[in-house]
C-alpha positions in Angstrom: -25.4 -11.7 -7.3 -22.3 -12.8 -8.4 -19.5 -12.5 -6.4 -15.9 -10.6 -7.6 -12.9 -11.8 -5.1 -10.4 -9.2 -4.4 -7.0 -10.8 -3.9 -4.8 -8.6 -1.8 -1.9 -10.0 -1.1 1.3 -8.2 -1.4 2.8 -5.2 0.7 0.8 -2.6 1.9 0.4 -0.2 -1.0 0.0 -3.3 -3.7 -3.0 -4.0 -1.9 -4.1 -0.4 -1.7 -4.2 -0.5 -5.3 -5.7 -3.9 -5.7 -8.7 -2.6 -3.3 -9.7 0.6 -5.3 -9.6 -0.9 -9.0 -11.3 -4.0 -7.8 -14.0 -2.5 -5.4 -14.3 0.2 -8.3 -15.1 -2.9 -10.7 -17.2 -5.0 -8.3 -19.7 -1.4 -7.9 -19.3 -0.7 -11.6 -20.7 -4.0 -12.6 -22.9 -5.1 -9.6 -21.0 -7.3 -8.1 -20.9 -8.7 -4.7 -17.4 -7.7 -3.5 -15.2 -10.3 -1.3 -11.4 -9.1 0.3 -9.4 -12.3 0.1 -6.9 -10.3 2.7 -4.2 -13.1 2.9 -2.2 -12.9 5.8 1.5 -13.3 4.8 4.7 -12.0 5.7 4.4 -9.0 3.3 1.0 -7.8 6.1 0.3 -9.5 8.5 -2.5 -6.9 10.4 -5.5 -7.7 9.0 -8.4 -5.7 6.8 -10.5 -4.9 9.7 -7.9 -3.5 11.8 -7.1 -0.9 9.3 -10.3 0.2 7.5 -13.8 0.8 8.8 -15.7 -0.5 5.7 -18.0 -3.2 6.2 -17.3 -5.6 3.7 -17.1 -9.5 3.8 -13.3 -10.9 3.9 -11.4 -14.5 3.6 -8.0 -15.6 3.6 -7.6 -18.5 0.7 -4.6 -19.4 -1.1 -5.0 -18.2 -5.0 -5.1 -21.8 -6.2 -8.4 -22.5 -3.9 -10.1 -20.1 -7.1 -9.5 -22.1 -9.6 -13.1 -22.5 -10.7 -13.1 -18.5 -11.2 -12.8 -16.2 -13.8 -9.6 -14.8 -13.2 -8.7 -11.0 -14.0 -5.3 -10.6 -13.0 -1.5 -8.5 -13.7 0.0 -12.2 -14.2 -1.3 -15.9 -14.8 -0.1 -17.3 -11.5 -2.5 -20.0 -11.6 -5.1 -21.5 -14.3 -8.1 -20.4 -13.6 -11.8 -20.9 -15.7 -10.4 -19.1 -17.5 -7.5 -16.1 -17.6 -7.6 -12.6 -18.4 -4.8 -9.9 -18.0 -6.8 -7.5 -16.3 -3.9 -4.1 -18.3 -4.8 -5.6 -21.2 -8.4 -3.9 -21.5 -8.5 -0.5 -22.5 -12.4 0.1 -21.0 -14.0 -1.0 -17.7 -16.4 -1.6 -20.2 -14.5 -4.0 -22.1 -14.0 -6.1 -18.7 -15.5 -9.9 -19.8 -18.0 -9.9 -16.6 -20.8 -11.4 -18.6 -20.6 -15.4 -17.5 -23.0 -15.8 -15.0 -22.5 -19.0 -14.1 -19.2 -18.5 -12.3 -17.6 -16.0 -9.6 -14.7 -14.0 -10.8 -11.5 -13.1 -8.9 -9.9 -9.4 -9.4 -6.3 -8.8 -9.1 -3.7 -6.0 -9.7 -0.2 -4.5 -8.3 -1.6 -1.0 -8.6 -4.3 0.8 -10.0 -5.8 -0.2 -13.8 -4.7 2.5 -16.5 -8.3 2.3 -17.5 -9.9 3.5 -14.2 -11.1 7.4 -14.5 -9.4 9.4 -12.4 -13.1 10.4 -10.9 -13.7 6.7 -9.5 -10.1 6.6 -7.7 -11.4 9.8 -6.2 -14.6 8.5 -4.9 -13.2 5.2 -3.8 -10.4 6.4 -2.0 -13.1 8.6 0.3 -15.3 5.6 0.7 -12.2 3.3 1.6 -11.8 4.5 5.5 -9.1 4.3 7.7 -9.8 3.3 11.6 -9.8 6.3 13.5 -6.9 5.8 16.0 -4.2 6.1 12.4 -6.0 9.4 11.7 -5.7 10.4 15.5 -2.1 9.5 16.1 -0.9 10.8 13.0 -3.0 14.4 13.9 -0.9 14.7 16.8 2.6 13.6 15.6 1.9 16.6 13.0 0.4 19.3 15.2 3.4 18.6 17.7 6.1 18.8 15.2 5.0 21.6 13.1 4.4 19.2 9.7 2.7 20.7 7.1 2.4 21.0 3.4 5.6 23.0 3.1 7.6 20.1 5.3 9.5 17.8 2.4 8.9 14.1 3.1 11.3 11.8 2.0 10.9 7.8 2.0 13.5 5.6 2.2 12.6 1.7 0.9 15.4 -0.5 2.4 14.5 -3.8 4.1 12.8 -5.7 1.3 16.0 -6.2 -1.3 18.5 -7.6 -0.3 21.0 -8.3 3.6 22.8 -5.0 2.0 20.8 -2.0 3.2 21.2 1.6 1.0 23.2 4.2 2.9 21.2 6.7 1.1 24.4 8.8 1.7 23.8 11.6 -1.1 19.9 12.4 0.2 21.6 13.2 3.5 24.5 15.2 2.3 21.5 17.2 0.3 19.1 17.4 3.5 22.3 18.4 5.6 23.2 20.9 2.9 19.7 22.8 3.3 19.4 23.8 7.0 16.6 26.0 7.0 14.5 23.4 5.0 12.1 20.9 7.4 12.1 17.5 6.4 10.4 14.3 7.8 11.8 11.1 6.8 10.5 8.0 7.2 11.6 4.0 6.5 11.2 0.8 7.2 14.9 0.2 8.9 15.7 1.6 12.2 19.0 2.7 11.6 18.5 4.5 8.7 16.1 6.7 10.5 18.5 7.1 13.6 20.8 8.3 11.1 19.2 11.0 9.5 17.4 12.1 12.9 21.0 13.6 14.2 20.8 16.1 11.8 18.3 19.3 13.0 16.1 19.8 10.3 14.8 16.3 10.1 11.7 14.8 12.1 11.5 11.5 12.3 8.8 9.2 14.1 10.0 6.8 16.4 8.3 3.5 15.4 7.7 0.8 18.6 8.0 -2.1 15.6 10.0 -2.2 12.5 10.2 -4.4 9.3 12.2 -7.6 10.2 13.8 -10.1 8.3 12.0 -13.8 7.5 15.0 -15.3 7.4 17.7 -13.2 9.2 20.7 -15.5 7.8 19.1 -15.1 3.9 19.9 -12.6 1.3 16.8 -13.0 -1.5 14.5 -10.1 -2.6 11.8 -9.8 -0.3 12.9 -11.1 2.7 10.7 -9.6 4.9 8.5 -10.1 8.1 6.1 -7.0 8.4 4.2 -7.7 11.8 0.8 -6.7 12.4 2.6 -3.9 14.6 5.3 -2.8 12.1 2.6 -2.2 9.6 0.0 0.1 11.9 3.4 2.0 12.4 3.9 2.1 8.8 0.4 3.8 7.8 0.6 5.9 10.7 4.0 6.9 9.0 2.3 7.0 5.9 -0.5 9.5 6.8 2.2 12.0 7.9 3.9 11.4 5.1 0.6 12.1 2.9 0.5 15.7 4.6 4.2 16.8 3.3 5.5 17.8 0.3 5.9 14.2 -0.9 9.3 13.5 -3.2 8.9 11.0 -5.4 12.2 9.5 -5.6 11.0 5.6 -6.4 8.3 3.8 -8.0 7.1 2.5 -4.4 3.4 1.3 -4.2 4.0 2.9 -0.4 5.0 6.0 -2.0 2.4 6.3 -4.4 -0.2 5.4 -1.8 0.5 8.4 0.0 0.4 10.7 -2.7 -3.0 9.4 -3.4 -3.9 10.3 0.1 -2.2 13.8 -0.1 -4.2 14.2 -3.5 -8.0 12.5 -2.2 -8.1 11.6 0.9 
């Protein structure tokens, strides 16, 4: 059987999207499925300390699958040969049919071209370790969230050394007492600030996003320790169970809506 390599390697919700198209494609086609989990700055916990699923996983570099088919969202290095994996308008249409080489699956979200039915069905069979589930039950049960509860995410750490006030989503929040909200991010003062005023919870993370460089200023900048991210997803199972506003185009956001939606 051949084998179809799953490169996850971006923030959390990039590779939540790279695992459901490509574990999608490797069942669709009968492939032998491999998570190349890489550990980086951008995640460092690794695959088995989030999901259940039994599944064989590496850490290469994407240049050590060279000798692959590659089916990616950019040609970041030559492979066999290269393939833009939105360019296809079919899973059908996928070009699988080489059997003398291993292929390499790649995307920073979800393929246009997967049915809505598979991202259903791969999103239950792609299961969370118990103890995310089990935290996140209580911090919900204890502070009254539920579906009527507005959840707000704030993206901050990963631009730039200037962090986003996000001073007109509090002067809304502030401006609608009776309304719950739960607001979550990745930069501990922004949640200290919005958690002074009474109608917002906020969950008090052990371990936050950090900078790689504390003394640089480029995009993505980021250290995201193997503790800041199990915070982060037991954040972002709360946040699944609100009334989710989509104020970004955040993989992290659209992750949990996926969750609120299938999971």
């Amino acid at each position: 059987m051949k084998n179809l390599f799953i490169y996850c390697d971006g923030g959390f919700g990039n590779r939540y999207g790279t695992l459901i198209g490509g574990l999608h494609v490797a069942k669709y086609h009968k492939f032998n499925p491999v998570i190349v989990w890489r550990n980086t700055s951008n995640c460092r916990l690794k695959f088995n300390k989030i999901f259940v699923n039994d599944i064989e996983v590496c850490d290469k570099p994407l240049d050590a699958f060279s000798d692959c088919v590659l089916m990616m969202h950019g040609n970041f290095v030559t492979g066999y040969k290269n393939y833009d994996i939105n360019s296809f308008e079919s899973i059908d249409d996928l070009p699988v049919n080489d059997e003398k080489v291993d292929y390499l699956y790649n995307n920073n979200w979800i393929p246009q071209w997967m049915e809505e039915k598979y991202v259903m069905t791969t999103i239950k069979e792609l299961v969370f370790i118990d103890s995310i589930k089990h935290f996140s039950d209580i911090f919900t049960a204890k502070k009254g969230i539920d579906a009527f509860t507005i959840g707000l995410h704030l993206r901050a750490t990963d631009f730039d050394k200037n962090v986003p006030q996000f001073n007109k989503e509090y002067d809304w929040i502030a401006g609608q007492p009776d309304q719950k909200f739960f607001v979550l991010s990745d930069d501990e003062d922004l949640e200290k600030k919005f958690n002074k005023l009474d109608n917002v919870v906020v969950r008090k993370k052990q371990h936050y996003v950090e900078k790689e460089d504390p003394d640089a200023s480029w995009c993505g900048n980021i250290e995201r320790s193997s503790d800041s991210v199990m915070d982060s997803l037991i954040d972002l199972t709360v946040f699944s169970k609100t009334n989710i506003l989509v104020n970004s185009p955040s993989s992290f956001l659209k992750t949990a809506l996926l969750l609120k939606k299938y999971g």
